[in-house]
C-alpha positions in Angstrom: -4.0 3.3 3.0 -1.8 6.0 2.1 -2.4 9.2 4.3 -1.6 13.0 3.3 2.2 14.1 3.1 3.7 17.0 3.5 5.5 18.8 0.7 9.1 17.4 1.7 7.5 13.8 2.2 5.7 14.7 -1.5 8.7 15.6 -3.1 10.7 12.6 -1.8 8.4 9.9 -3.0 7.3 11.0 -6.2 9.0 8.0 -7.8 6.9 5.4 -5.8 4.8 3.0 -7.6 1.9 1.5 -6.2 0.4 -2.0 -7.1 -2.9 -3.5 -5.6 -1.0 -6.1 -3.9 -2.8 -8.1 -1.2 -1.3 -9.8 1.6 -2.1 -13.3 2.5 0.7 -13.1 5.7 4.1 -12.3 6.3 6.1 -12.1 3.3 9.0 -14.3 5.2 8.8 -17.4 6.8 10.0 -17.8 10.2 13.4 -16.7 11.4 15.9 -19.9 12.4 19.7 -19.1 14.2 22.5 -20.0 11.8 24.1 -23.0 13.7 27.4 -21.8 13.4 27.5 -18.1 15.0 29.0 -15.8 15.1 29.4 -15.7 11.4 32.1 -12.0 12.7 33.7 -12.4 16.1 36.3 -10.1 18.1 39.9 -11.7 17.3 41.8 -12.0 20.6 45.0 -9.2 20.5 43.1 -7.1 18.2 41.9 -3.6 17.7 38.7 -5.6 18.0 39.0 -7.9 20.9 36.7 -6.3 23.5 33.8 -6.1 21.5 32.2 -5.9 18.6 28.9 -4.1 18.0 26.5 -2.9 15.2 26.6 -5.1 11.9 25.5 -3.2 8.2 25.8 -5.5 5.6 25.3 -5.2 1.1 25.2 -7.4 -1.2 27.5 -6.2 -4.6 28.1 -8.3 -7.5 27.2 -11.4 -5.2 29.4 -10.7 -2.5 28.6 -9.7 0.9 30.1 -6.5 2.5 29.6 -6.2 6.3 30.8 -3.5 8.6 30.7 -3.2 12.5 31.9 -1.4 15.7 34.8 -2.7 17.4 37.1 -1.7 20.4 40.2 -3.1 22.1 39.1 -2.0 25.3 35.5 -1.0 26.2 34.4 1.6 27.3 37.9 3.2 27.7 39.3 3.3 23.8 37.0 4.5 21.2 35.3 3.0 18.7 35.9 2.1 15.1 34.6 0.8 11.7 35.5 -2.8 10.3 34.7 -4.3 7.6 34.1 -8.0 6.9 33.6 -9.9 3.9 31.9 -13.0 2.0 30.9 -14.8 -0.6 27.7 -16.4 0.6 27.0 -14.8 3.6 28.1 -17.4 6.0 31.6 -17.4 5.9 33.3 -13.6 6.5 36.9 -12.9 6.4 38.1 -9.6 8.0 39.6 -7.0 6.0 43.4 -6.4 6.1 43.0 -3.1 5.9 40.9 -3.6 9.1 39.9 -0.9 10.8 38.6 0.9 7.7 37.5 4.1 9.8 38.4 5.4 12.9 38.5 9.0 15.0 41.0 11.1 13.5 41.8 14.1 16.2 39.7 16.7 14.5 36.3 17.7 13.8 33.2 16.0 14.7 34.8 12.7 14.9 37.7 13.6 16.7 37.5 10.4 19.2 35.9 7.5 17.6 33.6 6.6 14.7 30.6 4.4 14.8 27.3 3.3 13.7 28.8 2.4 9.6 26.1 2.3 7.4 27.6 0.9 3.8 26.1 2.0 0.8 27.6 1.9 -3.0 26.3 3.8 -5.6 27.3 4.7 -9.1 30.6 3.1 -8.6 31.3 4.9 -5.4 31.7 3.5 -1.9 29.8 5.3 0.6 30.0 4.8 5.2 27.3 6.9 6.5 28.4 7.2 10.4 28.2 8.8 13.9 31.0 10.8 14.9 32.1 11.6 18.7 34.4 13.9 20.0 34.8 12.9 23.3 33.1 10.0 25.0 31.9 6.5 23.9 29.0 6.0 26.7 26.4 6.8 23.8 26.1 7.6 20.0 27.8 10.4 19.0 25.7 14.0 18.2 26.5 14.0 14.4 26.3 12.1 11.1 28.8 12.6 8.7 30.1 10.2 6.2 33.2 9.0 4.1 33.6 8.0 1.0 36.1 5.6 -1.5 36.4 5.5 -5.6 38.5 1.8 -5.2 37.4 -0.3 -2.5 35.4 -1.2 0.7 38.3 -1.6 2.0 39.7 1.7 1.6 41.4 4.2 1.7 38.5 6.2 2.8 38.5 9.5 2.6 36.4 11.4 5.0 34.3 14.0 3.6 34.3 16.2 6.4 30.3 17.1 6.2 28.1 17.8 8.7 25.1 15.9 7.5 22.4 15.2 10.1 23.0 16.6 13.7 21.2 16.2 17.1 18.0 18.7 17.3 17.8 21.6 19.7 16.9 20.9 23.5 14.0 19.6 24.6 13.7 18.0 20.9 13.0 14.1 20.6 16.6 13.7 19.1 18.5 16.0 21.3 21.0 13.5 22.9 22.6 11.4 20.2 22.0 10.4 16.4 23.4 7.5 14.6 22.0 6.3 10.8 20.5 2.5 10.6 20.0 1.9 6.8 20.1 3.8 4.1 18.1 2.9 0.9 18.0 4.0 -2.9 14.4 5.4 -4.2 14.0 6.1 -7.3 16.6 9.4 -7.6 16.4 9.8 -3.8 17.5 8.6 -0.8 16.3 7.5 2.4 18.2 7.1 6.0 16.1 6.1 8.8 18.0 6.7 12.1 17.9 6.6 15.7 18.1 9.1 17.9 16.9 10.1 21.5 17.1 12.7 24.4 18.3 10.6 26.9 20.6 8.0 26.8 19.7 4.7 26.9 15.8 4.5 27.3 14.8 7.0 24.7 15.8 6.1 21.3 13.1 6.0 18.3 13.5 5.6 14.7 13.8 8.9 12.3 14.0 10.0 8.3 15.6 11.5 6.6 15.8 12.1 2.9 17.9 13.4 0.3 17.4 14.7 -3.4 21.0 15.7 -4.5 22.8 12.0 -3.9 23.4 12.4 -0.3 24.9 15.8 -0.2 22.7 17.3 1.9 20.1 15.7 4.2 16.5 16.6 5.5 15.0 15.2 8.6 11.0 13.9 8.3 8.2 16.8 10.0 5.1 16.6 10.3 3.7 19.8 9.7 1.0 19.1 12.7 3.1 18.8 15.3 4.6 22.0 15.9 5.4 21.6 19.8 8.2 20.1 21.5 9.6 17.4 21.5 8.2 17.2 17.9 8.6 21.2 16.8 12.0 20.7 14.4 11.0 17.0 13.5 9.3 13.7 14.0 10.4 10.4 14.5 8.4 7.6 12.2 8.5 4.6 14.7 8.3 5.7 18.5 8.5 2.6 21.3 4.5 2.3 22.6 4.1 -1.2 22.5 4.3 -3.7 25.5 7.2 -5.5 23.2 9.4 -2.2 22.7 8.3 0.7 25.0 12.0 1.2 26.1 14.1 1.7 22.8 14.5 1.6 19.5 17.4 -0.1 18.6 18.2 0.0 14.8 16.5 -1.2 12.0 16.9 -1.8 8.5 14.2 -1.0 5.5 13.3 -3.1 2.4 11.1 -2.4 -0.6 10.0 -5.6 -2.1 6.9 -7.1 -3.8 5.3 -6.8 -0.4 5.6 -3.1 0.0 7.9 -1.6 2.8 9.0 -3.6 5.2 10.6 -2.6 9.1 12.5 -5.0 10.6 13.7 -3.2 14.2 15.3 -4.5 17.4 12.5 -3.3 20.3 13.7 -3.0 23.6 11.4 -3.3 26.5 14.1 -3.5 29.2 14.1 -7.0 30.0 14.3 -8.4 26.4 15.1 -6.9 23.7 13.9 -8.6 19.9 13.6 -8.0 16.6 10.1 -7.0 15.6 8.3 -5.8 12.5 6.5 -3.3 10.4 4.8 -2.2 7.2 4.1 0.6 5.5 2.1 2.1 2.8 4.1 5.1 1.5 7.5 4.8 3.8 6.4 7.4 6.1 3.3 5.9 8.4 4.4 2.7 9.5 2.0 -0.2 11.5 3.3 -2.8 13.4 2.7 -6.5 13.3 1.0 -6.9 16.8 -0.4 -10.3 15.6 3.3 -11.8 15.1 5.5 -9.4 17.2 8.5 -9.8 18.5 9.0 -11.8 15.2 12.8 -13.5 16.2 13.6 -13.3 19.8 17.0 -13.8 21.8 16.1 -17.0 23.7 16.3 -18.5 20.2 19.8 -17.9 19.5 21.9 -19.8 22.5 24.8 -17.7 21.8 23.0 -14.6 23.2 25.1 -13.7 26.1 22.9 -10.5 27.4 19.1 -11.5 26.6 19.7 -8.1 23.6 19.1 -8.2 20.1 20.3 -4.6 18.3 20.9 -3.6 14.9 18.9 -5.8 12.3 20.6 -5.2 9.0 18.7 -7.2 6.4 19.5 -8.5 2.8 17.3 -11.0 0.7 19.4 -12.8 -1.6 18.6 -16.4 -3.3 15.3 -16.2 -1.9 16.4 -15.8 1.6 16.3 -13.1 4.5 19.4 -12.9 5.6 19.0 -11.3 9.4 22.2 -9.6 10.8 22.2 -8.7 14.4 24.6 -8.0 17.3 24.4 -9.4 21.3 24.8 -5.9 22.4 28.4 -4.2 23.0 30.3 -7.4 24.0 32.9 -9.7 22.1 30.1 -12.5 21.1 30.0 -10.4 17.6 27.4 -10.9 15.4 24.9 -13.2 14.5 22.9 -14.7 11.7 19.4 -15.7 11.7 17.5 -16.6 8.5 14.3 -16.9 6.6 12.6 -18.1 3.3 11.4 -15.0 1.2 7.8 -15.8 0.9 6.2 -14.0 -1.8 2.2 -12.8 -1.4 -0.2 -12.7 -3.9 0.3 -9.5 -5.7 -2.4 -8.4 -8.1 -1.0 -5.6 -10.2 -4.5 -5.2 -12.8 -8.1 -5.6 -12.8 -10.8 -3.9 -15.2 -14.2 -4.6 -16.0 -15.7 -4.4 -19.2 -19.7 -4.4 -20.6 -21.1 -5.3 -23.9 -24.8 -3.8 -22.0 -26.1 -7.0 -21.2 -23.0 -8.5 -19.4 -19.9 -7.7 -17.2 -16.1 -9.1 -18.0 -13.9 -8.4 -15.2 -10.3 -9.6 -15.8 -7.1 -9.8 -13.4 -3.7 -10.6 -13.3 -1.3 -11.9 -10.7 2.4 -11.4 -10.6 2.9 -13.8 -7.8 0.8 -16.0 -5.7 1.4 -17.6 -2.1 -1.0 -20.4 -0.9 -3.8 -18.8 -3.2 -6.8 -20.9 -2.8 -8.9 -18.7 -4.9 -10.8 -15.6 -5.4 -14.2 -15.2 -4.5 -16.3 -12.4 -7.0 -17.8 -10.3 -5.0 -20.8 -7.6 -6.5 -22.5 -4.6 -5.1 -25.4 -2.8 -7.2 -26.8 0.7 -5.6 -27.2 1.0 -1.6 -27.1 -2.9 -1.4 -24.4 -4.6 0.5 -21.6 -6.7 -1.7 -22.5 -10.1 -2.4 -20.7 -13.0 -3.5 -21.2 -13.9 -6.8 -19.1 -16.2 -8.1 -15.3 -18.2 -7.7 -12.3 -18.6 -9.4 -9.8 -21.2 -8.7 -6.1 -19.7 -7.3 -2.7 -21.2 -8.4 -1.3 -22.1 -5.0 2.4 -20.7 -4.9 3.9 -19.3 -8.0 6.4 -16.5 -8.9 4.9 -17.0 -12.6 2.5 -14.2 -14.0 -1.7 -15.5 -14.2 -4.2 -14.1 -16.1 -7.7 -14.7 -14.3 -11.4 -13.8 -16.0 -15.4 -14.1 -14.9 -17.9 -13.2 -16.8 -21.5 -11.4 -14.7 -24.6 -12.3 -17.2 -28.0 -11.2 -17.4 -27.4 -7.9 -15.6 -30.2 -5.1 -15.5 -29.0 -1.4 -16.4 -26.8 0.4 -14.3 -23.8 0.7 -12.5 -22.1 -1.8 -10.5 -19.1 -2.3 -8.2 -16.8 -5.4 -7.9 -14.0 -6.4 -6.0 -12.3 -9.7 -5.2 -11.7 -11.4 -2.3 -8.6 -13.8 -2.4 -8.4 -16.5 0.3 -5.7 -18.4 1.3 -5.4 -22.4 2.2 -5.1 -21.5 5.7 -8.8 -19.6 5.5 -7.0 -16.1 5.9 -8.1 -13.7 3.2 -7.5 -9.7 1.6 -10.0 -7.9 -0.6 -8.3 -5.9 -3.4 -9.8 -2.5 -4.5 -13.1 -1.7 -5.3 -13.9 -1.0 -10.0 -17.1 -0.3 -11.3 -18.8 -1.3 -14.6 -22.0 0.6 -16.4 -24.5 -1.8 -17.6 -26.7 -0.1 -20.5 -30.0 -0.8 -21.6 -29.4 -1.6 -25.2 -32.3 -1.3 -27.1 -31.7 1.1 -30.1 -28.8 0.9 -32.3 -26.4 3.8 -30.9 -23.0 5.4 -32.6 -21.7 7.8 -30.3 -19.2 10.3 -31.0 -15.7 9.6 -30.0 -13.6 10.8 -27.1 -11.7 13.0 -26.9 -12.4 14.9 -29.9 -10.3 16.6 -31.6 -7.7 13.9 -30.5 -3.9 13.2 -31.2 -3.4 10.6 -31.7 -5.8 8.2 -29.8 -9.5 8.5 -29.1 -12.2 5.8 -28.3 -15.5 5.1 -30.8 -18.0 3.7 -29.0 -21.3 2.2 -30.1 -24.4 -0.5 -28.9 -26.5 -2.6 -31.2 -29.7 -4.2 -30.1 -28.9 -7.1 -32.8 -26.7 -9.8 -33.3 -25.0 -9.6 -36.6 -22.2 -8.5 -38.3 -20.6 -5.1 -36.9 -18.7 -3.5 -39.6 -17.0 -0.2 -38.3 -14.7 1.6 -41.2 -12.6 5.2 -41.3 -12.3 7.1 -44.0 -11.0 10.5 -45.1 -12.8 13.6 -46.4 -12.8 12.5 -50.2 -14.2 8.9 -49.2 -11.3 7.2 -49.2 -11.5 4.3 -46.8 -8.3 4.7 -44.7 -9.0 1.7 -41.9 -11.5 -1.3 -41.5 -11.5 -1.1 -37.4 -13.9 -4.2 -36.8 -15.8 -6.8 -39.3 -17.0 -9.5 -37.3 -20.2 -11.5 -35.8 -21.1 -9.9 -32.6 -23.8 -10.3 -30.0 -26.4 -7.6 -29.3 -24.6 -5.3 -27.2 -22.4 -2.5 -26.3 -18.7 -2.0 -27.6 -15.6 0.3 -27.8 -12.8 0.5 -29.9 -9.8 2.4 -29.3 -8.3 3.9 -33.0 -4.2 5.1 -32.9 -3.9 7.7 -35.1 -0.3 7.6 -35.0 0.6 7.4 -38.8 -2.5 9.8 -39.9 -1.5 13.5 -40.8 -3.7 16.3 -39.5 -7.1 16.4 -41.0 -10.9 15.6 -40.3 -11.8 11.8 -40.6 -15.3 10.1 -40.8 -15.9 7.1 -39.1 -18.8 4.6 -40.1 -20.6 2.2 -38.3 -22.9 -0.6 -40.3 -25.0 -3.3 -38.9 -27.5 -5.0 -41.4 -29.4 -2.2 -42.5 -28.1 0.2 -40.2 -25.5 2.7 -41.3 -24.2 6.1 -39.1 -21.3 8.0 -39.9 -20.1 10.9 -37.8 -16.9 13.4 -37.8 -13.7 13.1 -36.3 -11.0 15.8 -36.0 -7.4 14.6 -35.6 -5.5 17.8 -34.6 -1.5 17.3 -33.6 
């Protein structure tokens, strides 16, 4: 459920869309190690061959662009940015122009440069990184970021911007800052980050957003915490579970069919995995304490150090790709990956009454392992009962259109919602619509809504008796403009929605006839 936002969080998600989707489970199947890691490892002799740290990868035009720390001498040479590439994400050759970004002797990232984020854009090649000045023993104090109109693989051109900085003392984020993803949405962008106030036990996952295509950035507050360590900003993922109450090591963020997904290396000092989290609106996030950690180091043998940092994640051909370093060593980086596993997403469903009787209607866009939906009905202070099933399509990416019909109702309102069950037993109810049942038992023509209208309005009407239903427009000299139904229908109640789209300006009578009946009332069509 989506909670209240402040007005920065308001203005930064305005293009979100919402669907009723319901989750059966994890949208992913289970994470396996890529046989052959490291797909990136340091190359002996190299500006690279003490270690290599901190992967980012994209996916452009079907080819697979991954950056990463690297040092010929740890911790005693400072760090810079490489870039690696592929064409299936399995196989990555090293850039020649290797490394793409490094410390240049001035300004915030005078001594090394870390922590690339890669992002393209409108053409434009974007490294969102952490800049230090002096030391290498932690993430540097602030993010700036560089940019290239040719290539990946350079020349880059640093932009010199101070774009997100460290907070004041005493602040959550005090000590160091270093961006994790970036994401497009909508016109806006999104950076989550980590940051801390001491190094290494402290780090915890922040936003920030951006209206003006990265220009300028604004950290995430929560306008009800107005105290340190949370009076400038607050983070949106903080380490309080028994699997990550040490650190917060990176994450990336996806927005998929199955809403917004975390993935996020959590360190709890022994161990530290890659674990999971969702979100409603971007902002509020809940962790998966039913599955987490989700992939852990003792499933990769190659893990020298029992660490897992930096997941950068990518779904391509149906596939999570899963992108993580060892730690600052010279293993490099590793692959793990996972089916895309798409949930049963249900994106309509309306209910409609003729008085005597209640359609409800639905449509999937995906399913996965949908047994079914059970109908379930609630009428006044009563409890919801089940009332009915409807037989699911199993797994499908193909859109399905699903119907049942609620008979010999009694007036009144009532409220509906669907419970869909999987194979495995597991189930998710979608929202709750309501449906007014009227007692039909006069012939009724009301008058349409809204009124005047431009250019749509609804006519609705009930008959007692079957028969035909003849309902006919005209104009104000009698002219019969439109012949909006003519058919048998059952004794009931009914709505018809008339465009108005090629009328001009003018009043308009609209006439209802049933056997003997006949009511005509006035309609004003004002543009």
């Amino acid at each position: 459920m989506k909670r209240f936002l402040n007005p920065f969080c308001i203005l930064a998600l305005l293009t979100i869309i919402c669907t009723n989707s319901m989750y059966a489970q994890l949208p992913f199947g289970p994470f396996s190690v890529y046989s052959s890691n490291p797909v990136v490892s340091a190359t002996p002799g190299s500006w690279d061959q003490s270690a290599i740290w901190w992967a980012n990868v994209i996916v452009v035009n079907d080819t697979f662009y991954l950056t990463y720390d690297g040092t010929n001498n740890f911790p005693t040479t400072p760090a810079s940015i490489g870039l690696a590439v592929s064409s299936d994400g399995f196989t990555f050759s090293k850039s020649l122009s290797n490394p793409i970004l490094s410390g240049d002797g001035s300004g915030f990232d005078a001594y090394s440069a870390d922590g690339g984020v890669i992002f393209f854009d409108n053409s434009v090649w974007y490294i969102y990184y952490s800049g230090k000045s002096v030391t290498i023993s932690q993430p540097g104090n602030v993010i700036g970021r560089a940019t290239s109109n040719i290539s990946p693989h350079g020349p880059w051109t640093r932009n010199n911007d101070t774009l997100l900085t460290v907070g004041s003392a005493g602040e959550w984020d005090s000590r160091f800052i270093s961006p994790s993803c970036i994401i497009k949405n909508g016109t806006n962008l999104f950076m989550h980050y980590i940051a801390g106030s001491s190094w290494p036990g402290s780090a915890q996952i922040g936003l920030a957003t951006s209206v003006d295509n990265g220009t300028t950035w604004q950290k995430y507050d929560n306008p009800a915490t107005t105290s340190h360590p949370y009076a400038e900003s607050d983070p949106v993922l903080k380490p309080d579970k028994p699997y990550d109450n040490y650190s917060l090591w990176g994450c990336t963020v996806l927005r998929t069919s199955a809403g917004w997904q975390m993935f996020y290396a959590g360190d709890k000092v022994t161990v530290s995995a890659i674990c999971y989290a969702t979100s409603a609106d971007g902002i509020y996030w809940v962790k998966d304490d039913a599955n987490n950690p989700i992939f852990s180091p003792s499933q990769d043998p190659l893990n020298p150090h029992n660490i897992f940092e930096q997941p950068s994640i990518i779904i391509y051909n149906n596939k999570y790709f899963m992108y993580y370093d060892y730690g600052v060593s010279p293993t490099g980086i590793g692959l793990a990956m996972a089916d895309y596993v798409i949930p049963v997403e249900l994106i309509s469903f309306t209910a409609t009454s003729n008085g005597k009787e209640v359609t409800l209607n639905w449509t999937t866009t995906t399913e996965l392992n949908n047994k079914g939906f059970e109908v379930q009905r609630k009428f006044g202070s009563n409890n919801f009962v089940t009332i009915g099933s409807v037989t699911g399509h199993g797994t499908t990416t193909s859109p399905n259109q699903y119907s049942f019909v609620d008979k010999l109702l009694d007036a009144g309102k009532y409220f509906y919602r669907l419970k869909q069950i999987d194979f495995n037993g597991t189930f998710e109810y979608s929202n709750v619509i309501e449906a007014d049942v009227r007692s039909v038992d006069k012939f009724t023509l009301e008058q349409n809504y809204p009124n005047p209208f431009n250019p749509s309005t609804k006519i609705s009407w009930q008959s007692p008796v079957s028969g035909r239903q003849v309902l006919k427009v005209f104009d104000v000299l009698g002219n019969e403009i439109a012949t909006l139904v003519n058919e048998e229908k059952e004794a009931g109640y009914y709505s018809f929605d008339f465009d108005a789209s090629e009328l001009p300006s003018g009043v308009y009578f609209y006439q209802l006839s049933v056997g003997s009946f006949v009511e005509t009332k006035k309609m004003i069509l004002l543009r």
